[in-house]
C-alpha positions as CSV (number, residue, x, y, z in Angstrom):
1,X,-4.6,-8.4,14.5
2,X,-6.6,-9.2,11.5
3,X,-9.8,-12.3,11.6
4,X,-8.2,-15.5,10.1
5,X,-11.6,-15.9,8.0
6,X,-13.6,-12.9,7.0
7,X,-16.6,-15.3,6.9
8,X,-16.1,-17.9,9.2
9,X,-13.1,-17.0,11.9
10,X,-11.8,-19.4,14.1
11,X,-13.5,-18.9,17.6
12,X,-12.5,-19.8,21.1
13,X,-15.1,-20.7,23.7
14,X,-14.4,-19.8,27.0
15,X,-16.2,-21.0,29.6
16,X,-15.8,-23.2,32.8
17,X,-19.6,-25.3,32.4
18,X,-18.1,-27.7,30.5
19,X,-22.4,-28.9,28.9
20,X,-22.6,-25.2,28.1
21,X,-19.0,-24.8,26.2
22,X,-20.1,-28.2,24.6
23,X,-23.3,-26.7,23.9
24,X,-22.1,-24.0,22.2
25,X,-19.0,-25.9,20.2
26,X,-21.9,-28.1,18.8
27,X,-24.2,-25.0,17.5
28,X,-20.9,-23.8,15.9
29,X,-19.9,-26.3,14.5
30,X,-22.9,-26.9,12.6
31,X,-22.8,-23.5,11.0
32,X,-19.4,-24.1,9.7
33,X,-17.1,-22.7,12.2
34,X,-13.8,-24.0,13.8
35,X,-13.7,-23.7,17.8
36,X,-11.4,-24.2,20.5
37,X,-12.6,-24.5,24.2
38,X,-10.8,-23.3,27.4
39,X,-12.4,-22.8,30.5
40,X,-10.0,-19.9,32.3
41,X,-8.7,-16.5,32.1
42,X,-5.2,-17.3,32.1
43,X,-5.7,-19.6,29.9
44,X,-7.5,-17.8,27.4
45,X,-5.1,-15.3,27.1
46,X,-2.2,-17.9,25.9
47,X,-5.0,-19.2,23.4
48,X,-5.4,-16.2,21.6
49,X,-1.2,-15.6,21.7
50,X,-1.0,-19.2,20.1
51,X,-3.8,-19.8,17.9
52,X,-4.5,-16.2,16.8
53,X,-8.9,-16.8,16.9
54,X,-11.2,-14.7,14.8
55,X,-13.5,-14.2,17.8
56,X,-13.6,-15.1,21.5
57,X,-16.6,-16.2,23.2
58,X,-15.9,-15.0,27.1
59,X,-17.8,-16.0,30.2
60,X,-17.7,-13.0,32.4
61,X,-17.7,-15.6,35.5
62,X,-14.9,-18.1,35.4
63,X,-13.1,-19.8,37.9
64,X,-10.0,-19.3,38.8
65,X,-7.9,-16.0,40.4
66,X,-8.7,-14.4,36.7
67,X,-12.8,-13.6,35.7
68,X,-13.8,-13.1,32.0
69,X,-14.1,-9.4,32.6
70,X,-10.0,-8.9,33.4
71,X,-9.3,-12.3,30.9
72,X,-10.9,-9.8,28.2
73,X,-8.8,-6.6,29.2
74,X,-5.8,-8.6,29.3
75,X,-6.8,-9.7,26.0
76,X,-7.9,-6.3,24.0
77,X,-4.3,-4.5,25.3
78,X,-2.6,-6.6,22.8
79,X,-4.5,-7.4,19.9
80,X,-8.4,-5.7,18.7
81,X,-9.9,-9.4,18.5
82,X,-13.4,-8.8,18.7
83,X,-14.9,-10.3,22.0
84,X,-18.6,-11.4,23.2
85,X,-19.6,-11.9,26.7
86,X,-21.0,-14.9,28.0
87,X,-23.2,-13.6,30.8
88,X,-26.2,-15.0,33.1
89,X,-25.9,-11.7,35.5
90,X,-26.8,-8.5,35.2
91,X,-25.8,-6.7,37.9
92,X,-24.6,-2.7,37.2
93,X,-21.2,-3.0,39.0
94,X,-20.4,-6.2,36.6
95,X,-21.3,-4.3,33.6
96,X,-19.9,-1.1,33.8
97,X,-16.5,-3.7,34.5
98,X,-17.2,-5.5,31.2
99,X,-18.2,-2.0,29.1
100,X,-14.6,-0.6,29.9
101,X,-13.0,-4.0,27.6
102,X,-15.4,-2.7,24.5
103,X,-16.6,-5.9,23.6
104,X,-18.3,-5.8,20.6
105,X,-21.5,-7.7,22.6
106,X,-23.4,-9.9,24.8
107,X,-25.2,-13.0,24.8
108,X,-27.3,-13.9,28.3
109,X,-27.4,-17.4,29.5
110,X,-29.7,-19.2,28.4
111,X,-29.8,-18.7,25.0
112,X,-31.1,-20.7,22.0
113,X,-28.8,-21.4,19.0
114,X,-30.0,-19.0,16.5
115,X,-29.5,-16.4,19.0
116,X,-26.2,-17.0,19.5
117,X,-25.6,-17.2,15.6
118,X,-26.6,-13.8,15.0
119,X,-25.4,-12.7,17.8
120,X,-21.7,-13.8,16.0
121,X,-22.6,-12.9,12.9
122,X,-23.4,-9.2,14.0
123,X,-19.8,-8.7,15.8
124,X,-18.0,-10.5,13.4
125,X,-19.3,-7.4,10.5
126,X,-19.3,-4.9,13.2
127,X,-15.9,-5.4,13.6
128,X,-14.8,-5.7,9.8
129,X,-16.7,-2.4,9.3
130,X,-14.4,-1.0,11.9
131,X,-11.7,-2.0,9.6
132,X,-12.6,-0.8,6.9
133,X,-13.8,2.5,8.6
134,X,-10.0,2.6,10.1
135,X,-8.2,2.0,6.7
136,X,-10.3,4.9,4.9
137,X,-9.5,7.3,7.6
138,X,-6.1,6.3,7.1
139,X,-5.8,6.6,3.4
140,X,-8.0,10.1,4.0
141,X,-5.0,11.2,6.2
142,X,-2.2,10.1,3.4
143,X,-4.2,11.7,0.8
144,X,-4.1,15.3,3.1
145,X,-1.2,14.8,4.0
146,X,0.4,14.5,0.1
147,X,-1.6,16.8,-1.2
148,X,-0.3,19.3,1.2
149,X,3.6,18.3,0.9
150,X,2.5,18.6,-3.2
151,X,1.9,22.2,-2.7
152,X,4.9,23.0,-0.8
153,X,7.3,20.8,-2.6
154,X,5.9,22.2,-6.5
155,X,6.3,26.1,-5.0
156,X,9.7,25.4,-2.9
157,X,11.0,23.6,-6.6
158,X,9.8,26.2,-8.8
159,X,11.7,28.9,-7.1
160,X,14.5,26.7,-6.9
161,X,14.4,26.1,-10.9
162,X,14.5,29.8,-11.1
163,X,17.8,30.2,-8.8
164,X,19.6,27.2,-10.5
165,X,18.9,29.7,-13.6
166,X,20.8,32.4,-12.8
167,X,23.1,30.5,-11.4
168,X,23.9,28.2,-14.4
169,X,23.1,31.8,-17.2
170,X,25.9,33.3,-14.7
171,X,28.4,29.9,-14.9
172,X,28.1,29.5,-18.7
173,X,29.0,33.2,-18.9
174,X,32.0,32.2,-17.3
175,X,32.7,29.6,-19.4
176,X,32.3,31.2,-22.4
177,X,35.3,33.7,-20.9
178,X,37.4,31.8,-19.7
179,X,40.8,30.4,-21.4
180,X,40.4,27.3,-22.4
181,X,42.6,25.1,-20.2
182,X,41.8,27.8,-17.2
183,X,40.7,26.7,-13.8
184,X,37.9,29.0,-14.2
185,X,37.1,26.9,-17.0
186,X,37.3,24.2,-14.9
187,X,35.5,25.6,-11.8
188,X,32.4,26.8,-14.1
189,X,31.8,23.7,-16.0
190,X,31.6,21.7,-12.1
191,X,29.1,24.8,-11.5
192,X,27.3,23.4,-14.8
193,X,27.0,19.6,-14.3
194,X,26.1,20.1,-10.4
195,X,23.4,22.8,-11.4
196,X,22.0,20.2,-13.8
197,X,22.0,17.5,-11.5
198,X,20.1,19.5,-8.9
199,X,18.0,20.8,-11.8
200,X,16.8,16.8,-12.2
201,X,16.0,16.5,-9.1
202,X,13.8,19.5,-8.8
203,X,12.0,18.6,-11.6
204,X,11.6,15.2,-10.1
205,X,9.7,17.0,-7.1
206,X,7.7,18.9,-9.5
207,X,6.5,15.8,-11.0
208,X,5.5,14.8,-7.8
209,X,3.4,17.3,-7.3
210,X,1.3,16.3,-10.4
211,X,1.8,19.4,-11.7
212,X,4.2,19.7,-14.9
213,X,3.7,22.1,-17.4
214,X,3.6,19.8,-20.5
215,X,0.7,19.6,-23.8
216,X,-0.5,16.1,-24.2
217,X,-0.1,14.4,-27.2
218,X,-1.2,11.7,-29.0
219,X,1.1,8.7,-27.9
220,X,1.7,4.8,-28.6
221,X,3.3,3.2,-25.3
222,X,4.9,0.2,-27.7
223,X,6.6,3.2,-29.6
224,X,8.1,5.5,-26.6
225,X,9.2,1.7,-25.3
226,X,11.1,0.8,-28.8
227,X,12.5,4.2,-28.7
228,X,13.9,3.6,-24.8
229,X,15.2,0.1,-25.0
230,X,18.4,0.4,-26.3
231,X,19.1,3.0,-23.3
232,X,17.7,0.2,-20.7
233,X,19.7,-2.1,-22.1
234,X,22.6,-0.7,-21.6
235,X,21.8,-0.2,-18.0
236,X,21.1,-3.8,-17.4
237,X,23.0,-5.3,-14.4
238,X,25.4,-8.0,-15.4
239,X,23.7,-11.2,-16.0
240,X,20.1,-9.7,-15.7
241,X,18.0,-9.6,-18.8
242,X,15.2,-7.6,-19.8
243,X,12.1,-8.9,-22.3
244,X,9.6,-7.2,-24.0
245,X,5.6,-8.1,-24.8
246,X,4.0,-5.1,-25.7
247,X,0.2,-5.7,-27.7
248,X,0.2,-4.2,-30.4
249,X,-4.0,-3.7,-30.1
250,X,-3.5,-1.0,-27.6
251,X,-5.3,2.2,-28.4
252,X,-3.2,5.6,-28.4
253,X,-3.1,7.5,-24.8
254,X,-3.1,11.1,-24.3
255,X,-0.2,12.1,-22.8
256,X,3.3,14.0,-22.7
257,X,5.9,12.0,-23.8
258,X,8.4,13.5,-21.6
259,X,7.1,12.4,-18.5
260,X,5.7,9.1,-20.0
261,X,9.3,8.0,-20.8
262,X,10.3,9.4,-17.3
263,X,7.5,7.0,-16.0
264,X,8.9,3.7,-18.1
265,X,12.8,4.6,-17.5
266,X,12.0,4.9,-13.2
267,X,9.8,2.0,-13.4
268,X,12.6,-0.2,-15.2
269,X,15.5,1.5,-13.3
270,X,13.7,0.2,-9.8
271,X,13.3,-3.0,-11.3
272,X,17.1,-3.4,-11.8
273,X,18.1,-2.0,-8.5
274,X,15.7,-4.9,-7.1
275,X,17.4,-7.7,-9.0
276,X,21.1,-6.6,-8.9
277,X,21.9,-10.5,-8.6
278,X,22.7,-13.0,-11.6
279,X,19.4,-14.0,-14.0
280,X,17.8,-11.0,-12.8
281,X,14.5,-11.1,-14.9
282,X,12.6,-7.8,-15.8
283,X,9.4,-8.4,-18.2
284,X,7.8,-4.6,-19.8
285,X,4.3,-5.4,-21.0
286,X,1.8,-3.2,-22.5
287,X,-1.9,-4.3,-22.3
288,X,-5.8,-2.9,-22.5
289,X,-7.7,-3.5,-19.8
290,X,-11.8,-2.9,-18.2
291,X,-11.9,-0.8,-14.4
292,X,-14.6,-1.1,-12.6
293,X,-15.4,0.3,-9.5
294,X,-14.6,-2.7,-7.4
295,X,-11.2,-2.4,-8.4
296,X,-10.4,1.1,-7.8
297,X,-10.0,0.6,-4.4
298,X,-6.8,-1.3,-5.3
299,X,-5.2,1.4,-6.5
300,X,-3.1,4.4,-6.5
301,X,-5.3,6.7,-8.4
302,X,-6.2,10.0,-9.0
303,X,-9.6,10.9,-8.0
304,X,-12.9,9.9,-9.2
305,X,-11.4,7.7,-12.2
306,X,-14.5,6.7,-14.5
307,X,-14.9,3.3,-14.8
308,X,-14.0,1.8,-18.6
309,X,-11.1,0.7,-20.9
310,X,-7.7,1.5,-19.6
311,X,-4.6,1.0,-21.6
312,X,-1.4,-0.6,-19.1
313,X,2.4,-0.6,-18.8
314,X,3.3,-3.5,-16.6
315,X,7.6,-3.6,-15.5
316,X,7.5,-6.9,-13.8
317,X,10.9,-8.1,-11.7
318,X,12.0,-11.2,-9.7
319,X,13.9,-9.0,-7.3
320,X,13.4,-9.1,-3.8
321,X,10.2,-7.8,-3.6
322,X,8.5,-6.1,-0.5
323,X,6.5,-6.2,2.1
324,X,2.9,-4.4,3.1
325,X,4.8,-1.8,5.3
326,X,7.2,-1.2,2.1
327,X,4.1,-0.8,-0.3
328,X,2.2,1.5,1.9
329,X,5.3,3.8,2.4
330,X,7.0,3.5,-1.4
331,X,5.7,6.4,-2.8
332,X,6.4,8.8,0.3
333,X,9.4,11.2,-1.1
334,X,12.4,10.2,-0.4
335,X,11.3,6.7,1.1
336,X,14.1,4.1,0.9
337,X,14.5,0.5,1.8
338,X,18.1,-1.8,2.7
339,X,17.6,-3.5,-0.3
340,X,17.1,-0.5,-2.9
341,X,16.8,3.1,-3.2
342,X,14.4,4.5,-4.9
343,X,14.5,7.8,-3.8
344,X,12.1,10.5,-5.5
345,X,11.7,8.3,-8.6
346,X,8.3,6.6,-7.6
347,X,6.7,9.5,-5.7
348,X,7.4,11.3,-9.4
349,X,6.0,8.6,-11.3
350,X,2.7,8.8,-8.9
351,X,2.3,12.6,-9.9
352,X,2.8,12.0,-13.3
353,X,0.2,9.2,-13.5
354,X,-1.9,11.4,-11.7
355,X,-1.8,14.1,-13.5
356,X,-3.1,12.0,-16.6
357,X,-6.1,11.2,-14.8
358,X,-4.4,7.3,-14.2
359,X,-3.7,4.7,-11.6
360,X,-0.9,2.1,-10.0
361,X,-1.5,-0.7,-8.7
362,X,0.9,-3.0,-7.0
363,X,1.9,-6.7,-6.5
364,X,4.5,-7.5,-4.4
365,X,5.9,-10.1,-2.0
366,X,9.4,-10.4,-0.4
367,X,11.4,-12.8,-2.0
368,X,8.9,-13.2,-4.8
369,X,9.6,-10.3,-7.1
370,X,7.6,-6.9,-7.7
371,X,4.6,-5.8,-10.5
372,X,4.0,-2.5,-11.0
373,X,1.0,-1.9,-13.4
374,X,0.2,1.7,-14.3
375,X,-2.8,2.4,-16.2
376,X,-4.3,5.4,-18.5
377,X,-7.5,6.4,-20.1
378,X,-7.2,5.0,-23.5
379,X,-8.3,6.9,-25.7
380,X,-10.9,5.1,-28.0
């Protein structure tokens, strides 16, 4: 359960002096926070289920058949809201209660109002540290964890490649043999189109990987799109349309223009499986734009990206869109969702983009459409 305001979260007071609670809603309020008071356990606990507070302000003594100490670990089992004590003991036996609900600190009765304040103040970035402390670990763990299906997947495919070899050199030898209305014929040129199919597919998980043996070229992103767009218009969905602003400023990229066109055909081909309605809308955009560090962490990137002018493909839809579990999961091989399939084409897209020393970054909402911006390295 996130804070409802990084800087000023909604906080509930609980406590059963009702001068003190008072006390405190005052001091609050005039340093621009929002409180709600209760003054019992029980209650407490339907407070935070209701109103969703930032922070909770808990008297370890209340009355009632419920303290502030078992309110609290009631509390933490189903949401990490951070939580002060309210205290004017200091007994061992009542502490060691109150350390097992982690609080995140206490504040001993009496206290004066800038006490309090900073008292706030210091849980409230204690506990978005945590947060951010939790999400890097996290992404750490993704990171190991594709790097290390990368390796297996590029050395599993490239001994695959070499099988589907033999086996299409052995089926086109056949072919070549065979009468021409045979079922041999037949047989063999199945063999062929099968092979090739599985051939694709390997090749998507070798681009995965971010590591396909192709020599960079100069390349113009508004040409490779002109070249593609009859193809992608062909594979509209009927009564979708698809429009094209490319910027004709853009600087060259250095790139294969294999995988490049790989990268625009997936991108577009996902946008269409996402508005498979009438008036689906799909936009292709090409751009120059300044990264800066406080924008990398937005992104899915290769590592240490330097900071400067990047030039941008943008496919834009007004599909269905997706939500945060989607995004965080839509370039995991093979991921798929109800709504569309998209298979290994993303995950190949990400080590492609990679590979080029680029980034993607993602804008998506459900029911509000999908923006997929990838960016490279321009080259002036």
């Amino acid at each position: 359960m996130m804070i409802n305001d990084l800087s000023k979260p909604h906080i509930l007071i609980v406590e059963d002096d009702g001068i003190i609670a008072s006390r405190i809603q005052d001091t609050l309020a005039g340093a621009g926070y929002t409180t709600t008071i209760t003054d019992t356990g029980e209650d407490a606990i339907r407070q935070v289920q209701e109103i969703t507070p930032g922070l909770v302000l808990m008297d370890i003594r209340l009355k009632g058949n419920m303290d502030g100490i078992e309110a609290a670990g009631n509390i933490r089992r189903q949401s990490d809201i951070p939580i002060l004590y309210l205290t004017a003991h200091s007994d061992d036996e009542l502490i060691q209660r109150a350390k097992q609900t982690m609080p995140h600190g206490y504040i001993v009765k009496p206290f004066r109002a800038r006490e309090l304040l900073i008292t706030i103040e210091i849980a409230i970035n204690k506990y978005l540290l945590d947060i951010q402390k939790r999400d890097m670990e996290a992404r750490i763990q993704y990171i190991q964890k594709m790097e290390s299906l990368g390796t297996m997947a590029g050395a599993v495919a490239h001994k695959f490649n070499n099988m589907l070899m033999i086996i299409m050199g052995y089926a086109e030898m056949m072919t070549e043999d065979a009468e021409p209305e045979s079922l041999v014929k037949s047989r063999s040129n199945e063999i062929l189109e099968v092979c090739e199919k599985a051939r694709e597919m390997t090749n998507q998980i070798i681009a995965y990987t971010g590591h396909l043996p192709a020599a960079p070229v100069k390349l113009n992103l508004n040409q490779l799109i002109l070249e593609i767009a009859p193809f992608l218009k062909i594979s509209l969905p009927d009564g979708s349309v698809i429009h094209y602003n490319t910027d004709e400023r853009i600087a060259p990229i250095s790139a294969a223009a294999e995988q490049i066109r790989q990268v625009i055909v997936n991108l577009v081909m996902n946008a269409m499986e996402a508005v498979k309605k009438e008036k689906g809308v799909i936009t292709v955009s090409t751009g120059v734009t300044e990264l800066n560090q406080a924008f990398f962490s937005e992104l899915y990137q290769s590592d240490d990206l330097p900071e400067g002018r990047y030039v941008f493909l943008e496919v834009e839809d007004n599909g269905c869109g997706m939500d945060e579990d989607t995004k965080r999961q839509i370039f995991d091989p093979f991921f798929t969702t109800k709504f569309f399939g998209r298979g290994l084409g993303l995950s190949a897209v990400l080590g492609i983009v990679k590979s080029h020393r680029g980034a993607i970054k993602i804008l998506s909402k459900p029911g509000e459409g999908t923006t997929v911006r990838v960016l490279f390295p321009s080259r002036s």
